[in-house]
Steps between C-alpha positions, in 0.01 A plus 500: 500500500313645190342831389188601739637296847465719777845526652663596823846637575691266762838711546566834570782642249605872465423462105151389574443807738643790309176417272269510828502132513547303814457132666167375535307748222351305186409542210408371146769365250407652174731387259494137354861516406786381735790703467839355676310390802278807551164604409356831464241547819230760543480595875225640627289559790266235484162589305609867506682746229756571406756270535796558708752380259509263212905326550688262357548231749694194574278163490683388794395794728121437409242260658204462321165578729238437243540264145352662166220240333 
């Protein structure tokens, strides 16, 4: 994963929805730092502002949908 991959969240986890996040939204990593196994993801509702959230999130609980050039 790097900086600009459009992500989506594969699990469902109570400290991912307190934030408004939930499985199956995406959205943009925007960091290109990887910080103990998470990376700092914009969420937002595709081509629309603003953005739901923008998390800290587990590399593990992210697919990516769409690679960066």
């Amino acid at each position: 994963m790097k900086q600009y991959d459009r992500v989506v969240l594969t699990v469902e986890k109570e400290k991912y929805a307190k934030e408004g996040v939930h499985r199956g939204m995406s959205g943009i990593i925007c960091d290109p730092r990887q910080i103990n196994g998470c990376r700092l993801v914009s969420f937002d509702q595709y081509g629309a502002l603003p953005e739901i959230a923008c998390i800290s999130v587990s590399e593990e609980d992210l697919e990516v949908l769409v690679s960066a050039p």
